[in-house]
TIKOL-156490 format. One line per field, with one value per residue (C-alpha): residue number from 1; residue in one letter; z, y, x. Coordinates in steps of 0.2 Angstrom, whole numbers, m for minus. Each point is the difference from the previous one (the first is absolute). Layout:
<recs>
i: NUM ...
aa: A ...
z: Z ...
y: Y ...
x: X ...
</recs>
This chain:
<recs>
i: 1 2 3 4 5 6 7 8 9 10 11 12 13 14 15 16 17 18 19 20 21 22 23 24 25 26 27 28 29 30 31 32 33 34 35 36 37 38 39 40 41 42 43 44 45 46 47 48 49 50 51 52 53 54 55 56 57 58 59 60 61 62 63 64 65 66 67 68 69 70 71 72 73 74 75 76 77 78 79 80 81 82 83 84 85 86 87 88 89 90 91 92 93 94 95 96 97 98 99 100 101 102 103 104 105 106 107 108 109 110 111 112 113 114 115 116 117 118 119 120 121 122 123 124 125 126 127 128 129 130 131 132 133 134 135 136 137 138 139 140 141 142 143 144 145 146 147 148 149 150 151 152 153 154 155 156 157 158 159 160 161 162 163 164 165 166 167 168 169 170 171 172 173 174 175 176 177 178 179 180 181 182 183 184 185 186 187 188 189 190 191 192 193 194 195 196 197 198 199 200 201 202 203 204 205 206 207 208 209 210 211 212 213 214 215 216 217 218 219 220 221 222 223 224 225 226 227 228 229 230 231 232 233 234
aa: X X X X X X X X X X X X X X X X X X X X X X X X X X X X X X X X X X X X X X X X X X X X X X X X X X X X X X X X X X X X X X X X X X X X X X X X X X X X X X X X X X X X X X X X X X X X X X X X X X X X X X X X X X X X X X X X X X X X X X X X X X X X X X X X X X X X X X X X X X X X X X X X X X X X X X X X X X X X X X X X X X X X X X X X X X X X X X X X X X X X X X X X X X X X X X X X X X X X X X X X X X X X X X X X X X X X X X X X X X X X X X X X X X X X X X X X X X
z: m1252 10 19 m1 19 5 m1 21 1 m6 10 m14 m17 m15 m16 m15 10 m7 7 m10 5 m7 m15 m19 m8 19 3 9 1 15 2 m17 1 15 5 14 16 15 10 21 m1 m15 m1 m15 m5 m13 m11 m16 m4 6 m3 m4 8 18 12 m7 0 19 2 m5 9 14 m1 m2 m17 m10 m17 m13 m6 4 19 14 13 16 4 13 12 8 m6 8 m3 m16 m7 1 8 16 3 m15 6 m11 1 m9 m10 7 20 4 20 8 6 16 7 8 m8 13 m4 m20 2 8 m8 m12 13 9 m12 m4 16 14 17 2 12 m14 m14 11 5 m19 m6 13 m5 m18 4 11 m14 m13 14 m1 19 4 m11 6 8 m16 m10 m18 m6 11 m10 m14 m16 4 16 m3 m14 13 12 m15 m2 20 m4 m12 11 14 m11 m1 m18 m13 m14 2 m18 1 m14 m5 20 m4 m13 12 7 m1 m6 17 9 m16 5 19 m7 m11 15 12 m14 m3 18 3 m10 4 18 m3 m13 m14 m17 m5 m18 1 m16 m5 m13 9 m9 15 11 m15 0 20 m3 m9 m11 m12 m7 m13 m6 m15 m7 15 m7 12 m13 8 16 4 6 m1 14 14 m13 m17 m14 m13
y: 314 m14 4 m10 m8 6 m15 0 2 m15 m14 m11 3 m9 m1 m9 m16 m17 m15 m18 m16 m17 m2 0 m3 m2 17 11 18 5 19 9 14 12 16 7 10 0 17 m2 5 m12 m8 m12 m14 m11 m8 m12 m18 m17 m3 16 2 11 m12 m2 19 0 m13 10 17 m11 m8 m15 m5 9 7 m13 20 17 7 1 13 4 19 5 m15 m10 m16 m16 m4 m12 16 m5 17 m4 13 m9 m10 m12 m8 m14 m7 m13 m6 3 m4 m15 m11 m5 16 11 18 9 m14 4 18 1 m13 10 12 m14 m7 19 m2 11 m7 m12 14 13 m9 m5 19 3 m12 2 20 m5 m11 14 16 m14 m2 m19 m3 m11 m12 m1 m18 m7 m12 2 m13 8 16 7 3 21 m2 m9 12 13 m9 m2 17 2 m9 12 15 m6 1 17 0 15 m10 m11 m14 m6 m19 m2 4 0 m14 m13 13 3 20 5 m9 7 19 m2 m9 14 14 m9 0 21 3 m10 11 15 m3 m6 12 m13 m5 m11 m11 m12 m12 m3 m9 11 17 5 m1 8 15 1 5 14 m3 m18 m12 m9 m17 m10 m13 7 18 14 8 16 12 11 11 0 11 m15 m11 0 m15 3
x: 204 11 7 14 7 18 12 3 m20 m6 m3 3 7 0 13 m6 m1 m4 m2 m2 m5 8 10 3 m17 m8 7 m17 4 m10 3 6 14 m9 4 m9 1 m12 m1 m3 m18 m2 m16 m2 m13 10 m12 1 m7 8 18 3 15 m9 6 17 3 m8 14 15 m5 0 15 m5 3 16 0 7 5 1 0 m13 4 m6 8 m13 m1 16 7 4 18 m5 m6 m18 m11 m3 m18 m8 m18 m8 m20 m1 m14 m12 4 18 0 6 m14 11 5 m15 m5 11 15 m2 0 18 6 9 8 7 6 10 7 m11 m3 m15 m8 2 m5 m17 m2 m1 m10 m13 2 m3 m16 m6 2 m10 m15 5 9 m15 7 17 m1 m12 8 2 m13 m16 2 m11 11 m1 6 13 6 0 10 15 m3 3 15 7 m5 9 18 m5 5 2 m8 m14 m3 m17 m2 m18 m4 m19 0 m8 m12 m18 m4 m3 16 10 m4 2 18 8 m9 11 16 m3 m2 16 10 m7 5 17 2 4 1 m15 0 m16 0 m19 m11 m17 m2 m12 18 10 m9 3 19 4 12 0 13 m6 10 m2 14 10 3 m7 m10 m6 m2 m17 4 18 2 8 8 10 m1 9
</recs>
């Protein structure tokens, strides 16, 4: 038995969206024709091989790439005035900070750059680094820290927007066993406390199996949901 998620509920929605790649007989089709809806409390590990299509989809439910068809919607979370959700936090795969700019200085970065007042945006940050037991870091540089930690300061990061869906791409794909668990503990614990939508894409069954419901992808068609209790492919 399927629970579906009520259209204004779902923090992002999708209708039989496509996206392609290139043209005529260089044409990719990353993401094939998929419908899906992610409930508030969603907690999702979206697995499949390489070039499956996992980060293209985490693309689009972001914002960050648009369907070459169909619709993504966002009907629980604000928009910017481009349309794009505006409560919508991404960790990218591998490093992601600026090797100029300090931990404190990466971390409200992004809030800056949405507008808040320098004092703010540091208040945050250094609230973010504190709630991931990582404010002792605040004045490292990106280069002195191990690859876990600085994962968990991009995570920080997206804490601090105080989003209401949290994409994770391949966040433990660099990581040893041990760092990869700390990692997707910190992710969980993260949207638990800002009461968030969490999709974590992942190679690692071990991490699969943390979350309990799965996407899986191959040849970019969402395949299936177990349990299909947070989400609905079809």
């Amino acid at each position: 038995m399927t629970t579906r998620v009520r259209d204004d509920a779902a923090v992002v929605r999708t209708d039989r969206v496509t996206r392609c790649f290139g043209v005529g007989a260089a044409t990719v089709v990353a993401v094939r024709g998929v419908t899906a809806a992610v409930s508030p409390d969603a907690r999702i590990a979206l697995t499949g091989p390489s070039a499956s299509g996992k980060s293209t989809l985490l693309y689009l439910l972001a914002g960050l790439e648009h369907p070459t068809s169909g619709t993504v919607t966002w009907p629980a979370a604000s928009r910017r005035a481009a349309g794009t959700p505006d409560h919508v936090g991404l960790v990218f795969q591998g490093r992601s900070l600026l090797p100029s700019l300090d931990v404190i200085e990466n971390v409200r970065l992004p809030l800056l750059f949405a507008g808040c007042a320098e004092s703010e945006a540091t208040a945050r940050a250094g609230s973010a680094l504190d709630r991931l037991d990582i404010a002792g870091l605040a004045d490292a540089l990106p280069d002195t820290l191990s690859g876990g930690q600085a994962q968990r300061v991009a995570i920080a990061r997206v804490l601090a927007t105080g989003p209401r869906l949290i994409l994770a791409d391949e966040p433990t794909g660099q990581l040893d066993h041990a760092a990869a668990a700390v990692v997707i503990d910190v992710l969980i614990s993260a949207a638990d406390d800002l009461g968030a939508a969490l999709i974590v894409s992942t190679h690692d069954r071990l991490i699969a199996r943390r979350l309990p419901t799965e996407w899986a992808m191959r040849d970019g068609r969402l395949r299936m949901v177990t349990p299909a209790h947070n989400a609905i492919p079809r």
